[in-house]
N, C-alpha and C positions, 0 to 999 in steps of 0.2 A: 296692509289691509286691502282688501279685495275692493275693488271698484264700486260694486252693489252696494258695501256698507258703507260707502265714502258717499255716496249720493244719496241714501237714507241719512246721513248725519247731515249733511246739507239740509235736504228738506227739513227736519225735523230742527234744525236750528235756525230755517227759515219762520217754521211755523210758532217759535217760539220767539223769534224776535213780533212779527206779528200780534201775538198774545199779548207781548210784554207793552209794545205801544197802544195798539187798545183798551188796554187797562190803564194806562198812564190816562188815555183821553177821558175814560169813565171817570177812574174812580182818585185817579192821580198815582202818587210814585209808591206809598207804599204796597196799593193793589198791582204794580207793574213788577216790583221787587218778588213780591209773591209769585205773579205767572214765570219771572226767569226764572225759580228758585224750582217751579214745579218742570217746567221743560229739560231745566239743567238736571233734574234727579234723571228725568228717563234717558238723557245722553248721554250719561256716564253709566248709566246702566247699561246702555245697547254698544258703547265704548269697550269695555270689560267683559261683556259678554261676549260681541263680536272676539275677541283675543283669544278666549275661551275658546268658542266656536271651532276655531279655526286652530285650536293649537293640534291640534293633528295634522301629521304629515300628508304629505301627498301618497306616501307606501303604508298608510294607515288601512287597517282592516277594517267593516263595516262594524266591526263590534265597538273596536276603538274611537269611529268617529262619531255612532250613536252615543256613545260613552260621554265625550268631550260634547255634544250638543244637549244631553241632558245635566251633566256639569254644568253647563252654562246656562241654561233657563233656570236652574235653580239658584245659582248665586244671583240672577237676574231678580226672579221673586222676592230674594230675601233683601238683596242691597235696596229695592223700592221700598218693600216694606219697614226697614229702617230710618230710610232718609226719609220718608214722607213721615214717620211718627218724630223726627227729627227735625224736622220743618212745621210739625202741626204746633212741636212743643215751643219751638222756639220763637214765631210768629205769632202774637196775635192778635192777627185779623188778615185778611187777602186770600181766606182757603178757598174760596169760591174760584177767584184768578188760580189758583196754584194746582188744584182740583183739574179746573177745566184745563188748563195749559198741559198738565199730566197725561191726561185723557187723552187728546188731539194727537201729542207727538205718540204717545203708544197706538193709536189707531194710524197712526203714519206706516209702521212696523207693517200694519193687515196689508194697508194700499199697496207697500210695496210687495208683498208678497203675493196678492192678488196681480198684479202688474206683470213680475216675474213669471207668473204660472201663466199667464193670458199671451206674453210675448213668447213663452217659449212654443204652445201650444200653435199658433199660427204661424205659418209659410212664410 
């Protein structure tokens, strides 16, 4: 796995340990359970995605690896949208933690790409 997604999955299990202790200090351990629950859905999304992503070769044509990158935001879309209807059902209470901790790490996904696009762009 390529370096970039190895340090998005860093952060972003960074920001969900974050979430999950915060919510312990609020609201206690079921609210902390819930924000893992919500961070772990997006990094096993960006996990399985990322493989996706990249399952194209290096002698991959541009058709191919648009292929394999729209492959991959779609089983992206659909595996959240599962797990979180799977989390809403089987939880409840902590949506609020699991919601927001959801959130965070998928706005980690922009950061990084806003990041990338900003390092590559300067000297």
């Amino acid at each position: 796995m390529p370096i970039v997604v190895r340090k998005l999955l860093l952060f972003q299990s960074l920001i969900t340990l974050i979430a999950a202790v915060l919510a312990f200090a609020i609201d206690g351990w079921f609210s902390s359970r819930a924000a893992l629950a919500g961070g772990l859905i997006v990094i096993g999304a960006t996990v399985f995605s990322a493989r996706r992503a990249f399952s194209a070769g290096p002698g991959s044509s541009p058709e191919q690896i648009l292929a394999a990158l729209v492959r991959a935001e779609a089983f992206k879309f659909v595996f959240i949208a599962v797990s979180v209807f799977a989390a809403v059902m089987l939880m409840e209470g902590g949506h609020l933690a699991m919601f927001g901790t959801l959130f965070a790490t998928l706005l980690a996904n922009h950061a990084a790409l806003l990041f990338m696009a900003q390092s590559k762009s300067t000297p």
